[in-house]
N, C-alpha and C positions, 0 to 999 in steps of 0.2 A: 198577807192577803194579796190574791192577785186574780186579774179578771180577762176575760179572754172573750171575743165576738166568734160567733159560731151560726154558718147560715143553713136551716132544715133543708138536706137533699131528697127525704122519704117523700115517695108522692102525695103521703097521707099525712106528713107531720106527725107530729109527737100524741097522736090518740092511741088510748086503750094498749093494745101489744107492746109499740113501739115505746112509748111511757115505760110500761110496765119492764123490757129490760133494762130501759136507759136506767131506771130509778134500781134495779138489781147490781145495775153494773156502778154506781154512785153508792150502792150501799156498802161496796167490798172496799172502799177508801176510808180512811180515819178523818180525815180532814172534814169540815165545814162545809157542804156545798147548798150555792144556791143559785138560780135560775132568774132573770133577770129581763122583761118583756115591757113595753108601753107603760113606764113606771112605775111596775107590781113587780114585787121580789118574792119567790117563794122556796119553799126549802127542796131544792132536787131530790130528798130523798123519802119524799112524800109523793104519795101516788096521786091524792086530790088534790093537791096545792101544784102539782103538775098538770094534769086535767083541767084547772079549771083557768091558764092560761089561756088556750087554746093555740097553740101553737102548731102553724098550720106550712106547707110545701114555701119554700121560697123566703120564708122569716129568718131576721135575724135576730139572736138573742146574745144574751150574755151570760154567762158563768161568771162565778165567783167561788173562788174558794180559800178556805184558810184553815192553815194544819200543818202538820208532820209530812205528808204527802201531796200536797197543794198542785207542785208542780207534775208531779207522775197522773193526780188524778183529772189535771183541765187538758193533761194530752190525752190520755185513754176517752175523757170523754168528747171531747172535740171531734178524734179522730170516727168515733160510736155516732156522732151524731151529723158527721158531715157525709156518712157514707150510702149509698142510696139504698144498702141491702138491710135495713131495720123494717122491713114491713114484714 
């Protein structure tokens, strides 16, 4: 298992769309992942349990993953979620 800090660059944060690939792009990994805000843990690869963080421009969150692909999946999504073109 291994966990990695990742800070939202989308001016809109993680709502509706940008959720919706990040959670496509989390779903093509084998590994465990989950999403980690203000002491709520939810499973990345749920659309409402993403949503109902509210992760918003400027937040940091944390990933967690664990699996066969752990490492290929917190860089793919690190790299998906620090980049400002998810809106």
């Amino acid at each position: 298992m291994i966990n990695r800090d990742v800070t939202i660059q989308n001016a809109v944060g993680l709502h509706a769309r940008p959720a919706t690939f990040f959670i496509q792009k989390a779903n093509a990994y084998k590994s465990s992942i989950w999403v980690e805000c203000n002491e709520r843990k939810v499973n990345a690869k749920s659309l409402l349990g993403v949503l109902s963080m509210g992760i918003a421009k400027d937040m940091t969150i944390t990933l967690i993953a664990d699996g066969s692909d752990e490492v290929e999946a917190l860089d793919g999504l690190c790299k998906f979620l620090s980049s400002e073109l998810i809106d």
